[in-house]
PLY file of the C-alpha trace (Angstrom):
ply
format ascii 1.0
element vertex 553
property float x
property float y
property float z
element edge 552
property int vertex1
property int vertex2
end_header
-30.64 -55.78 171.33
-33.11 -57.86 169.94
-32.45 -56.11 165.89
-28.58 -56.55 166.72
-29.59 -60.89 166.79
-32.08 -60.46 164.07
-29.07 -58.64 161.93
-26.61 -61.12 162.97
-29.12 -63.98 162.47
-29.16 -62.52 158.99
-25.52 -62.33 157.86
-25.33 -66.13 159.17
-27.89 -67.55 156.99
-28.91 -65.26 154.11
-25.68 -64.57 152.20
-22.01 -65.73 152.07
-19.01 -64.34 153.33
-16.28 -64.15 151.35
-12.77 -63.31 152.37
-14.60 -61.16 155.40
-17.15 -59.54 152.83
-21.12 -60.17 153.65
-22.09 -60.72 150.30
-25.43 -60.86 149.82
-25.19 -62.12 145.59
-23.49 -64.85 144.30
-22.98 -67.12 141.52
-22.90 -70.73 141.86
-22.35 -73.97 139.91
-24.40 -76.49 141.36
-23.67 -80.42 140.85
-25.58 -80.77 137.30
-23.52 -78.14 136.05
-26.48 -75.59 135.96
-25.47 -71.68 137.44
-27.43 -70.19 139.92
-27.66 -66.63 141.54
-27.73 -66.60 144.74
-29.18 -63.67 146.63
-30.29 -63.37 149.95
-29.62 -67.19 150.46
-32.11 -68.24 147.56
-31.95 -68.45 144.06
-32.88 -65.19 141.79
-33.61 -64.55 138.50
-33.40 -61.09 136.99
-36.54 -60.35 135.50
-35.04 -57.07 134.54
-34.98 -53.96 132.32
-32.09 -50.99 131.64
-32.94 -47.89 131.41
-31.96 -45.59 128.73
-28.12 -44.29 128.90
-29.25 -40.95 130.38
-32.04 -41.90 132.48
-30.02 -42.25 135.82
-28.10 -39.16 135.36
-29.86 -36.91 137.77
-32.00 -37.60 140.46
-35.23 -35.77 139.36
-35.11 -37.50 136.34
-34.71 -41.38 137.53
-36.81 -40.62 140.42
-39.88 -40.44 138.02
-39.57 -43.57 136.64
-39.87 -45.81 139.78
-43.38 -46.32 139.58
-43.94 -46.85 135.76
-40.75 -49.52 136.49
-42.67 -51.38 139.25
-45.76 -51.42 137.13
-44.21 -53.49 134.54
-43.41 -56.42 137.48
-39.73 -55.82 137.19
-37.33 -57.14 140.03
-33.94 -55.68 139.04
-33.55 -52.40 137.08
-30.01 -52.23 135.19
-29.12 -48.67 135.57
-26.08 -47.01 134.66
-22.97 -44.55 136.59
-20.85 -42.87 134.38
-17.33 -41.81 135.66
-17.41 -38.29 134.50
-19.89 -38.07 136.88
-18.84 -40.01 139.70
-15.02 -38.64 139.97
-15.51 -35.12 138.13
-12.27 -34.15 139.55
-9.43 -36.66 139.84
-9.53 -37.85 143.61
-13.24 -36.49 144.42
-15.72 -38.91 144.10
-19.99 -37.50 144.35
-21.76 -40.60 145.69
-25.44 -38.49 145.16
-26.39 -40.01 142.43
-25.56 -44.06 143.57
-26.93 -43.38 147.20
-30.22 -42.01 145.52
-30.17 -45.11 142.74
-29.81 -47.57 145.89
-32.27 -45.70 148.20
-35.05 -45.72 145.84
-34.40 -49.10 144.33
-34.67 -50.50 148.16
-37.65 -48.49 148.76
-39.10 -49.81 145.52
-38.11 -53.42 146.19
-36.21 -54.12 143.27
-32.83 -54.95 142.71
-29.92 -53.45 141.02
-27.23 -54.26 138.76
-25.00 -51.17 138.31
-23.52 -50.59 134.86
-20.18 -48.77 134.90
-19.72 -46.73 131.99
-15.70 -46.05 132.06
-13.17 -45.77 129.60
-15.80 -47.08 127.00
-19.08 -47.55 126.22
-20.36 -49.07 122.60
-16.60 -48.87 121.40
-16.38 -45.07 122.31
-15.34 -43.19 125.64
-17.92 -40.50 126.17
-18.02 -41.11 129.26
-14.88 -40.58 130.76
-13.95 -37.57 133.01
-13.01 -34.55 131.31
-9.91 -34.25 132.99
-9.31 -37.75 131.69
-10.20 -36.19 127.98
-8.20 -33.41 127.71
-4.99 -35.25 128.97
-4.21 -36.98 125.92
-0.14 -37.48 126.66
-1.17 -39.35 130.10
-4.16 -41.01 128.97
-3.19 -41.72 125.02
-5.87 -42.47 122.09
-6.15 -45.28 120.12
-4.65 -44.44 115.96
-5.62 -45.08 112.86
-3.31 -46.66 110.68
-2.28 -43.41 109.60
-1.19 -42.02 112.77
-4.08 -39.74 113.40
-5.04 -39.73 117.43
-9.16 -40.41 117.81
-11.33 -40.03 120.75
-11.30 -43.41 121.82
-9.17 -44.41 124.78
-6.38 -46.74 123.99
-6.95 -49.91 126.24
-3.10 -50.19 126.34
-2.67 -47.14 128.41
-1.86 -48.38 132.02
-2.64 -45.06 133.35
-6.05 -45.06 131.77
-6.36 -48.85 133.37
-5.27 -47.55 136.72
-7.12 -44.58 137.20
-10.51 -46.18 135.41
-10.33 -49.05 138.20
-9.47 -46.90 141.00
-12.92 -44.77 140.71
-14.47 -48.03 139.97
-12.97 -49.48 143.42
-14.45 -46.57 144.68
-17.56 -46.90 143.59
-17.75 -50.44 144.67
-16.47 -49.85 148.29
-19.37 -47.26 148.71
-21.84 -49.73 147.75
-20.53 -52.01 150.21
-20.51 -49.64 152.61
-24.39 -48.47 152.37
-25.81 -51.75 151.13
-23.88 -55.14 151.98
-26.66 -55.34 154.70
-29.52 -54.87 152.20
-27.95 -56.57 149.18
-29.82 -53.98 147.04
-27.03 -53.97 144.32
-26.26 -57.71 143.37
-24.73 -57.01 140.05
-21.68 -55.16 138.66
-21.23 -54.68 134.95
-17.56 -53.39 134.55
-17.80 -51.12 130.97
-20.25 -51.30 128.46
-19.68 -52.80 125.05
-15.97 -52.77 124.52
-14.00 -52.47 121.66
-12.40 -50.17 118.76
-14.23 -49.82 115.42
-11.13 -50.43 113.26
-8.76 -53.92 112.95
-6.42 -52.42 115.77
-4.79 -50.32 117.58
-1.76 -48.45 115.51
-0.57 -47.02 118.23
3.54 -47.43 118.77
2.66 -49.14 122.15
-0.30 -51.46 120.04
2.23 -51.96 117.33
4.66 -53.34 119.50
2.28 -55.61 121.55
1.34 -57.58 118.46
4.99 -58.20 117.72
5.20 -60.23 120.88
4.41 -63.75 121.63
0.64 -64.78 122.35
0.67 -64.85 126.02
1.21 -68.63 127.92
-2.21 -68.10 129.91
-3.73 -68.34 126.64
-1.92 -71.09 125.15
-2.21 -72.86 127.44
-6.09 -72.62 127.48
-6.13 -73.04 123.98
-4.48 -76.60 124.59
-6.22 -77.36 127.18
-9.98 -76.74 125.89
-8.87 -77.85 122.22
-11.97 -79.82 121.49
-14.11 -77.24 123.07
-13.26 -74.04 121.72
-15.47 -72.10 119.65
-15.59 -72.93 115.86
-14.48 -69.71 114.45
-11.84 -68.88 116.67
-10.59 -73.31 116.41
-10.45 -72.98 112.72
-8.11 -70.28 112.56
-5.51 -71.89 115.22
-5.88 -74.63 113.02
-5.47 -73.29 109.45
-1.97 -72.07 110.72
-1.11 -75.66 112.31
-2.08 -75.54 115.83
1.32 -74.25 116.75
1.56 -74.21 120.38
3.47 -71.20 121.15
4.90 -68.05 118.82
4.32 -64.73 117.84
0.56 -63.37 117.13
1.18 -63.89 113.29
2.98 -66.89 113.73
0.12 -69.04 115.74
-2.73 -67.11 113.69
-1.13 -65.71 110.76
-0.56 -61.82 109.78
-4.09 -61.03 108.82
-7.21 -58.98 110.24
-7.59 -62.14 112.56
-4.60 -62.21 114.59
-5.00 -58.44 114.94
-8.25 -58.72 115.88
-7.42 -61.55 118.89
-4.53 -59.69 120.17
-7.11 -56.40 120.69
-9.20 -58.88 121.97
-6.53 -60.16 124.59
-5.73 -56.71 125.44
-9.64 -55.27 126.27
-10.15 -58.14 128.36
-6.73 -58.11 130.18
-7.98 -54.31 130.73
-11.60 -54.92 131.80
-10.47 -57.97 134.18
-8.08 -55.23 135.92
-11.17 -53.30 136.52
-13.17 -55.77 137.69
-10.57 -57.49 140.08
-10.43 -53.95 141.76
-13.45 -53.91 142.19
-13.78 -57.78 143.43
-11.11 -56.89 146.18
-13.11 -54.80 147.80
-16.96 -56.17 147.63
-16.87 -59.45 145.31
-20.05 -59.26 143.66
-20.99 -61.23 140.39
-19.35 -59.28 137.68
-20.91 -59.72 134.08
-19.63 -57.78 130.47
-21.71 -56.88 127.58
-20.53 -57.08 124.11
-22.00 -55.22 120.80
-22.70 -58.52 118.46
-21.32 -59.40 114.95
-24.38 -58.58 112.70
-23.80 -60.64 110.06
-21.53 -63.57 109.90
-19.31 -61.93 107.00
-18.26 -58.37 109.08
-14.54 -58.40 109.96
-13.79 -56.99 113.16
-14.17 -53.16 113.23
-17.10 -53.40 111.90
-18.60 -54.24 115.09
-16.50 -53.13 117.84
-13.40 -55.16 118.12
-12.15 -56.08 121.00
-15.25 -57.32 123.03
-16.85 -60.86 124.13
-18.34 -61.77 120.60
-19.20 -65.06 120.76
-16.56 -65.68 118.30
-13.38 -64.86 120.60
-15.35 -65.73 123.83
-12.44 -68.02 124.66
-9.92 -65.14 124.41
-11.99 -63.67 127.44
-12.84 -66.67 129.07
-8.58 -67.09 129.70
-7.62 -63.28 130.44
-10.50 -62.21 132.41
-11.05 -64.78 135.12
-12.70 -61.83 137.32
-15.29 -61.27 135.18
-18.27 -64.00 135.65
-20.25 -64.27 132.63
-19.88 -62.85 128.96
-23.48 -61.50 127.95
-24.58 -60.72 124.59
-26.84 -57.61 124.16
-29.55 -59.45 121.46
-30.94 -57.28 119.00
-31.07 -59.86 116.26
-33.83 -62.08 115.03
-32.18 -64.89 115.37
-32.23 -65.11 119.25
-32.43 -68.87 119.56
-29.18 -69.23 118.07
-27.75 -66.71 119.45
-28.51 -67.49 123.44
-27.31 -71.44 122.33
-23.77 -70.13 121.58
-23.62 -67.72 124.75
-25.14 -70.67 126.92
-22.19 -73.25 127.15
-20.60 -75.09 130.47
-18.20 -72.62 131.10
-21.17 -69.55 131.01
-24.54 -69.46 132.01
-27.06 -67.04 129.75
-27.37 -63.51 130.82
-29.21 -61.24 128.56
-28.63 -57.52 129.72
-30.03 -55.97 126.64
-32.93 -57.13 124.57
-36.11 -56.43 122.68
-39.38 -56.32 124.75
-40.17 -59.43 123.52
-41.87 -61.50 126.39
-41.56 -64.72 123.99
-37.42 -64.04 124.31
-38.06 -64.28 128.02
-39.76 -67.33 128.21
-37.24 -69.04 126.02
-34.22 -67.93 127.72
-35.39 -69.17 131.09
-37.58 -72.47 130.46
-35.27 -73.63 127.39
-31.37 -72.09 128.34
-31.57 -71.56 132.55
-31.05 -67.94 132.10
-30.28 -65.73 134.80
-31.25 -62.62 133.67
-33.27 -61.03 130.68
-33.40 -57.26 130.51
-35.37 -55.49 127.76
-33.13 -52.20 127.28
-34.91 -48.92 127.70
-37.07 -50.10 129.84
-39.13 -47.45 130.52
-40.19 -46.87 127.09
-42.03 -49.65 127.89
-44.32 -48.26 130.70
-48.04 -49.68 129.91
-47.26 -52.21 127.88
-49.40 -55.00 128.91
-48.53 -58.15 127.30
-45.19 -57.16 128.74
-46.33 -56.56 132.43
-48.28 -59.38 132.56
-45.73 -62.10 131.23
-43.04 -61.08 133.71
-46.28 -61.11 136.81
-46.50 -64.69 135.11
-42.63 -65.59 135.13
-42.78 -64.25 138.78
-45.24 -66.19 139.91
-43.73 -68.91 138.71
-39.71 -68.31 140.05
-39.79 -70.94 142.59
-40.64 -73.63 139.98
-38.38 -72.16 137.36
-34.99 -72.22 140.04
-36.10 -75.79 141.43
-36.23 -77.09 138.08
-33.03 -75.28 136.27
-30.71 -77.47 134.70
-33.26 -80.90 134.69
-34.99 -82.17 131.86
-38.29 -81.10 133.39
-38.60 -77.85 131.96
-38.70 -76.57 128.45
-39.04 -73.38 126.86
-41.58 -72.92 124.00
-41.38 -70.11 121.09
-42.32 -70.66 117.78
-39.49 -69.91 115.06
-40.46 -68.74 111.27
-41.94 -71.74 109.45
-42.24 -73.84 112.51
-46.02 -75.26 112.62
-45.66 -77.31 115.97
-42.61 -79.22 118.23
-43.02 -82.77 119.99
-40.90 -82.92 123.03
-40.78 -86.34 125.92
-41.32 -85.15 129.18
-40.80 -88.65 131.64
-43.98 -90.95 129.96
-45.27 -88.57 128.22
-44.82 -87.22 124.58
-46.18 -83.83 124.18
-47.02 -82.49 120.93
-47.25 -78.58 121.17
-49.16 -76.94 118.19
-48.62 -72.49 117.35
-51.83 -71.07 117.03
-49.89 -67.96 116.03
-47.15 -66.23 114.94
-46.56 -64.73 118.31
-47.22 -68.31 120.37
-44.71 -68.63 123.59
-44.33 -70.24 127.01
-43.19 -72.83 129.19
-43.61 -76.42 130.69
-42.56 -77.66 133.90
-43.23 -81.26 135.02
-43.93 -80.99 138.63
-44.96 -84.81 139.32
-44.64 -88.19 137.53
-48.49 -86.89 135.91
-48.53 -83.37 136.78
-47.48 -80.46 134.36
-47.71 -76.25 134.62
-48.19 -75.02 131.36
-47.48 -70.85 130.89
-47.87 -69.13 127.75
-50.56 -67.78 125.09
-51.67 -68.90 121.88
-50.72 -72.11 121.95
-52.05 -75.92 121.88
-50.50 -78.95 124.06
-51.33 -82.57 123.56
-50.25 -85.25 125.84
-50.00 -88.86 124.56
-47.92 -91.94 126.05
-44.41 -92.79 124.99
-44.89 -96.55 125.30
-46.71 -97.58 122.39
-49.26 -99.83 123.94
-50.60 -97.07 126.37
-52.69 -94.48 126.41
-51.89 -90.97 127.70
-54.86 -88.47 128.24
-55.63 -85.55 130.62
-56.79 -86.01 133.58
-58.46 -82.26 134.66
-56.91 -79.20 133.65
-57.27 -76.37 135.96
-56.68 -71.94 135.18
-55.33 -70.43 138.25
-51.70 -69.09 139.43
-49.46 -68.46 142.22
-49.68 -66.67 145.61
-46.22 -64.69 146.82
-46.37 -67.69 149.10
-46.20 -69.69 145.99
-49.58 -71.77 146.99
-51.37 -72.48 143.40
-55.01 -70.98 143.79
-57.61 -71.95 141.07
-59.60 -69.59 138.92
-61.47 -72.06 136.82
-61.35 -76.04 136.12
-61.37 -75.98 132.12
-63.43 -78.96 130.44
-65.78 -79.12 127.63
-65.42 -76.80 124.53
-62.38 -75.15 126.68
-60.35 -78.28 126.48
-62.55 -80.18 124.10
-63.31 -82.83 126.75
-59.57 -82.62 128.10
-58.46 -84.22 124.42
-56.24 -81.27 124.41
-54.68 -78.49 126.57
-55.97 -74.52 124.87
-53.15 -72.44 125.98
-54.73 -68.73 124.87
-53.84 -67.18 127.98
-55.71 -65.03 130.61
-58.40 -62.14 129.36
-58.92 -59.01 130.70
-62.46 -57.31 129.84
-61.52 -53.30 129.99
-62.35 -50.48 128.63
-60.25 -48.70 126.79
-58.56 -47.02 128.92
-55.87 -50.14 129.84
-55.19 -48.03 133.65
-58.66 -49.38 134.65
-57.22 -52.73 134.58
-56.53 -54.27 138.60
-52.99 -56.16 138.85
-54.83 -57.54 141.97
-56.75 -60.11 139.77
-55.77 -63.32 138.15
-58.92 -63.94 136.71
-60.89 -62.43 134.29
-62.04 -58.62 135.25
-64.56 -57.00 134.03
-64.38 -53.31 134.79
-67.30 -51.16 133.82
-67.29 -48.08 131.65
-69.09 -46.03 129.31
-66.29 -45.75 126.97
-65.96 -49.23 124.94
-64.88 -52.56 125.73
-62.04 -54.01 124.78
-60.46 -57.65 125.64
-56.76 -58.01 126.37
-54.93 -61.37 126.21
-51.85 -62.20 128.26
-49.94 -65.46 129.45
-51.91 -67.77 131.89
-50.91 -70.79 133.88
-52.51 -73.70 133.79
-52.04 -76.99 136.08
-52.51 -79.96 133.82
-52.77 -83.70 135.50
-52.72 -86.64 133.22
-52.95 -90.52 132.96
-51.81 -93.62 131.46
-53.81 -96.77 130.59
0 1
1 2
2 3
3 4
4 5
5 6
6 7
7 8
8 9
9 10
10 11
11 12
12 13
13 14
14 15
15 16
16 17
17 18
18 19
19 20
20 21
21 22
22 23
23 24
24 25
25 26
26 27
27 28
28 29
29 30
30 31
31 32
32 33
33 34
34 35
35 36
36 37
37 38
38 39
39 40
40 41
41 42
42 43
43 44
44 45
45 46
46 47
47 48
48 49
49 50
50 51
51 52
52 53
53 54
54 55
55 56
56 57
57 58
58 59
59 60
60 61
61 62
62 63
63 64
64 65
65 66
66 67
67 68
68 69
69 70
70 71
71 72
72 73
73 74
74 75
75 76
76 77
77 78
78 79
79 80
80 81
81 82
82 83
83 84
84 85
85 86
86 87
87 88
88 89
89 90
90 91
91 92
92 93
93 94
94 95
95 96
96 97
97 98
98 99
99 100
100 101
101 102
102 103
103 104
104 105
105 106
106 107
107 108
108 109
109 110
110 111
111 112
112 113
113 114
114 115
115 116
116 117
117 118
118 119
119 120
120 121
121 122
122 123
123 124
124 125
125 126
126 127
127 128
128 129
129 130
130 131
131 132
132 133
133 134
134 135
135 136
136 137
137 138
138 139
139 140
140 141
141 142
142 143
143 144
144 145
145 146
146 147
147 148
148 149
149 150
150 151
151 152
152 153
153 154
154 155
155 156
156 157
157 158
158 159
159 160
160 161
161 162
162 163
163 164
164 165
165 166
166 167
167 168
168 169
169 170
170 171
171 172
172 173
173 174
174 175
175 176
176 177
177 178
178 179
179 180
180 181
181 182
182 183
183 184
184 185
185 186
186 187
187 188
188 189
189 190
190 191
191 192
192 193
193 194
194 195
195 196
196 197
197 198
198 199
199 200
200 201
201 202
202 203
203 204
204 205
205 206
206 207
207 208
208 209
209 210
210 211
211 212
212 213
213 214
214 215
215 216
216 217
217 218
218 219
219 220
220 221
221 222
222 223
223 224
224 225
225 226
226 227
227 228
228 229
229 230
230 231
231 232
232 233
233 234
234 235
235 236
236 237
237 238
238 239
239 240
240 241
241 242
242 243
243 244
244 245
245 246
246 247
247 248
248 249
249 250
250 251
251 252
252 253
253 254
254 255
255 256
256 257
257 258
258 259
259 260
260 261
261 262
262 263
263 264
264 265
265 266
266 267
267 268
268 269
269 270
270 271
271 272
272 273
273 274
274 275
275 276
276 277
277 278
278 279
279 280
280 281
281 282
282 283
283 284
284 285
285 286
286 287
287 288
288 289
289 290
290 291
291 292
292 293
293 294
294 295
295 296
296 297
297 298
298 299
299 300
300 301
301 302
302 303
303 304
304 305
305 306
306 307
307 308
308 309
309 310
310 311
311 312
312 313
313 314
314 315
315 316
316 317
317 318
318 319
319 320
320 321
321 322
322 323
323 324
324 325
325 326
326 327
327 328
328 329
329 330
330 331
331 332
332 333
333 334
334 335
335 336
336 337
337 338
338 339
339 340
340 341
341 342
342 343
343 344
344 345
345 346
346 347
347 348
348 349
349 350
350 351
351 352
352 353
353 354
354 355
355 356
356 357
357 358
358 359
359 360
360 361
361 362
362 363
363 364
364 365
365 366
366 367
367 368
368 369
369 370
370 371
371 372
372 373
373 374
374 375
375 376
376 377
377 378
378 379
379 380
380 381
381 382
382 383
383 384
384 385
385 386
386 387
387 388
388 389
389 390
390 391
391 392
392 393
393 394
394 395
395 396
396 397
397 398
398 399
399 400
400 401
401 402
402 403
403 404
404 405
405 406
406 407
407 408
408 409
409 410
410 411
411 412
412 413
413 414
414 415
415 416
416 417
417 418
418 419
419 420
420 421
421 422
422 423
423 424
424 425
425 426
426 427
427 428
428 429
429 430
430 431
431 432
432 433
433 434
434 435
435 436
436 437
437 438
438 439
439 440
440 441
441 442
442 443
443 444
444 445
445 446
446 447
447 448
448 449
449 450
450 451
451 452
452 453
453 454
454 455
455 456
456 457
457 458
458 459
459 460
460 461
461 462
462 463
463 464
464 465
465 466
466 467
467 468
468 469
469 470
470 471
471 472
472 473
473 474
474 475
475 476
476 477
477 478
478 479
479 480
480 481
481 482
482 483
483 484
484 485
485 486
486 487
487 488
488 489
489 490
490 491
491 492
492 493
493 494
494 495
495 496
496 497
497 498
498 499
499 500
500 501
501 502
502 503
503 504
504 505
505 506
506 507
507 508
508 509
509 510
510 511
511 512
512 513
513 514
514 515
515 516
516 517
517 518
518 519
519 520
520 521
521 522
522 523
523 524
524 525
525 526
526 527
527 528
528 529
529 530
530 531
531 532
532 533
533 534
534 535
535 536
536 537
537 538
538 539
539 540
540 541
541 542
542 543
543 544
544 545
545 546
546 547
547 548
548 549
549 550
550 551
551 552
C-alpha cells in the first residue's frame, strides 16, 4: 500500500499528464522566451552521446558499452531502432532489442532518446523492412529525371507513410507501456537525416505535386512571419514578387529552388505524419536531424534535399507542427555560426550529432541555452579524458546552468581563429577574458550582485568596474566544485602567484598527477590526485570551477 501512494505521489508531482498520458519529458517555453526540458518535474539537459549506427543492433553488442558510456559522465545515450528490425514481418513487431536498450539504460541511470531509423536515414532507406524493399509497386522509389527507379523510398508514397508510422506507433506505445513510470526514454527522433540526393523527385506522382499550388498552411506562414523568415529562403519569395498564392513556379519561379521547397514541403508533411502517430499515443518531445549544406554554394542534392537545413527551416517549421525542434548534426568548423542560425524564438538548440569537442559543449549551453549536445559515436570516445571530465564539470554545474537559461547572467566562452581575448558586462562589472590557447573554453555564471562561477581551462578573466569612477577587483577566488546535492565544497583558496594577488582570475583548469596509465586516475576526486607508480608521471589538465567574489570602490 504504502509504494501504491509513493507511485501515485509520483505521477502527481514529477511529470505532466497530457491528454491521460503520464509523461514524464516535456518541452516548455517559459516567460523569457527561453525552452526548457522538463523531465521528472525539473529541468534537464542532455549531456549526451550516439552511438554508432550499428551499435544497438544486438544485445551482446550494446550491452558492452554501458560501462565505457557511464565513464565518460554521460546522462542520455542517443541510440538507434531500425524498422527492419523492429517489424521484420509486416504486422509482427520484436520488442527485444528496445526492452533491453530501456532496461539497461535504467539500470545505468542514463537517459534515452530513441532514434527511429525508417523510411530514411542520411537520404537513403537501408533501413527499411525487406518486405518493404522488395515491394516496389506498393511502396514506389523515388526517379531520376530519366525515369530510372533508385533505392530510395519516395516520400510521396502514402503507403510507405502509413505503414512507416504504424510500426513507429508501435514502437512508441511499447515504450509507454514499460517506461511512462520510469521516464527512461524522454526523446523521440522520428527518421534520421531526410532527404533525396538529386533536385527532386521525377516520379509521375512528384511531377504532378509540383504542378499544384504551394499549399495555404504555408502561405499563410510565409505572410505571417514575413520579417522573420530566414534570409535565403525570404530572398527567393521576394525575387519573384512576394506573390501571395500560385503555383510552386509561380511564387518561387521554375528553377532548382522551387523544386527543392516543394521536396522540402513534402519530407516534412511525411515526417510530421510519423511523428503525430507517434504523439497520439505517448507525446514525448519529438526532435529531427538534418545532414547540413557544406558550403554555402551546393544546390540541393548535393546535400540531401528535402531535410531541415537551416535554409528551408521555415518550410518545416509550417508542415510539421508535431515535430518540436529542427537539430542540425554539426560537423563543420564553423559551429558558432551555425548553432546562431538553429537557435531562434521559434527553436531552441539541440545538437544530436557533433564532434567530441568539449569547447562545442560549453558554448552551446552557457552562450545559446542548449538542450542537448551529443558527440556522435560516442563510444569511440571511451577514455578520453578531457572529454569525461568537462561533461563531470557541466554536471556539476546543471542546476546553475537551468536556473540561469535565457538571462543575461551566463555566457559561453570559446575562442574562434584569430580571436586574442572578448570583453563582456556582466551587471557592474566588465570582464575582459584573455585565450591562453588555441583550445581555451568555458563558462560564466553570475550567481550574486559580486559573485561569479567561472568553468573552463586555459583561460584568463579580469574583472574591472563599468562606472568609470570605480574600481572593480577580486575579492578571494576559491578552486572547488559541486556535490550531487549541488553544495559548492572548496579544494583550495587561490591567491598569490595563482591569481597574482587576485589582479586576475588563472582559469588553467584542474590537474591530475598519474601515471601513465590514465585508469589509475579516481573520478572520486576533485582535487588534485596524486597516484603512485613506478611507471612515469604524467599531468593531465581538465576544466575546473572556480567561485570568484569581487568588489567595487
Amino acid at each position: 500500500m504504502k509504494k501504491f501512494f509513493i507511485l501515485i505521489i509520483y505521477l502527481l508531482f514529477s511529470s505532466s499528464h497530457i491528454g491521460g498520458f503520464n509523461i514524464p519529458s516535456r518541452l516548455v517555453k517559459n516567460d523569457n522566451g527561453t525552452y526548457q526540458l522538463i523531465v521528472n518535474g525539473s529541468p534537464f539537459i542532455m549531456l549526451a552521446g550516439e552511438l554508432h549506427n550499428s551499435s544497438s543492433s544486438t544485445v551482446e553488442y550494446l550491452n558492452s558499452l554501458w560501462k565505457p558510456l557511464k565513464d565518460l559522465n554521460l546522462n542520455t545515450v542517443l541510440a538507434s531502432v531500425a524498422w527492419e528490425q523492429f517489424e521484420p514481418q509486416e504486422g509482427i513487431y520484436d520488442y527485444t532489442l528496445i526492452d533491453n536498450l530501456i532496461n539497461e539504460a535504467r539500470r545505468h541511470q542514463l537517459k534515452l532518446g530513441i532514434l527511429w531509423f525508417g523510411s530514411w536515414k542520411n537520404g537513403e532507406s537501408s533501413y527499411a523492412p525487406t518486405w518493404v524493399k522488395e515491394d516496389t509497386r506498393r511502396f514506389t522509389r523515388v526517379q531520376t529525371v530519366d525515369g530510372k527507379e533508385i533505392e530510395t523510398l519516395s516520400p510521396f508514397c502514402e503507403n510507405t507513410m502509413r505503414a512507416d508510422a504504424k510500426a513507429f506507433r508501435a514502437l512508441v506505445k511499447h515504450i509507454r507501456e514499460v517506461d511512462q513510470m520510469y521516464g527512461t526514454v524522454i526523446a523521440l527522433q522520428p527518421e534520421n537525416e531526410v532527404g533525396v540526393f538529386q533536385d527532386m523527385d521525377y516520379s509521375s506522382i512528384s511531377v504532378k505535386a509540383y504542378e499544384q499550388k504551394v499549399p495555404a498552411i504555408l502561405m499563410d506562414y510565409m505572410k505571417k512571419n514575413r520579417q522573420r523568415l530566414h534570409p535565403e529562403f525570404r530572398s527567393i519569395w521576394e525575387e519573384h514578387g512576394f506573390k501571395g498564392a500560385g503555383t510552386w513556379k509561380e511564387v518561387f519561379g521554375d528553377n532548382h529552388w522551387s523544386k527543392s521547397f516543394y521536396t522540402v514541403w513534402q519530407y516534412a508533411s511525411y515526417v510530421n505524419f510519423v511523428a503525430a502517430a507517434a504523439k497520439e499515443v505517448y507525446p514525448l518531445p519529438t526532435f529531427c536531424n538534418c545532414w547540413l549544406v557544406q558550403k554555402p554554394e551546393d544546390l540541393p542534392g548535393v546535400y540531401p534535399n528535402g531535410g531541415p537545413v537551416s535554409r528551408v527551416m521555415d518550410i518545416w517549421k509550417a508542415a510539421a507542427p508535431n515535430v518540436d525542434v529542427l537539430s542540425p548534426d554539426i560537423y563543420l568548423p564553423d559551429f558558432k555560426n551555425i548553432v546562431k542560425d538553429y537557435h531562434r524564438a521559434d527553436n531552441p538548440l539541440w545538437i544530436p550529432e557533433s564532434v567530441m569537442k568539449p569547447a562545442n559543449a560549453f558554448w552551446a549551453f552557457g552562450e545559446h541555452d542548449a538542450l542537448c549536445y551529443s558527440p556522435f559515436g560516442i563510444e569511440d570516445g571511451a577514455g578520453n579524458f578531457i572529454f569525461a571530465q568537462s561533461y563531470k564539470v557541466l554536471g556539476e554545474l546543471m542546476p546553475l546552468i537551468t536556473r540561469y537559461q535565457g538571462t543575461e547572467r551566463m555566457i559561453g566562452i570559446m575562442k574562434s581563429e584569430d580571436e586574442k581575448e572578448r570583453v563582456v558586462v556582466m551587471g557592474d562589472y566588465n570582464l575582459r577574458i584573455v585565450y591562453e590557447s588555441d583550445d581555451a573554453y568555458g563558462l560564466i555564471i553570475q550567481t550574486e550582485a559580486d559573485e561569479f562561477i567561472v568553468a573552463g581551462m586555459n583561460m584568463k578573466v579580469y574583472f574591472s568596474s563599468v562606472n568609470s569612477q570605480k574600481i572593480g577587483y577580486i575579492k578571494q577566488v576559491w578552486e572547488g566544485g559541486f556535490s550531487a546535492k549541488g553544495e559548492w565544497r572548496t579544494t583550495r583558496l587561490l591567491n598569490g602567484d595563482e591569481t597574482y594577488h587576485n589582479a586576475v582570475l588563472i582559469v588553467k583548469g584542474r590537474r591530475t598527477m598519474t601515471s601513465n596509465r590514465i585508469s589509475n586516475y579516481d573520478a572520486k576526486h576533485t582535487d588534485e590526485i596524486f597516484v603512485y607508480s613506478p611507471s612515469s608521471f604524467q599531468s593531465l589538465w581538465s576544466p575546473g570551477i572556480y567561485r570568484v567574489t569581487t568588489y567595487l570602490r
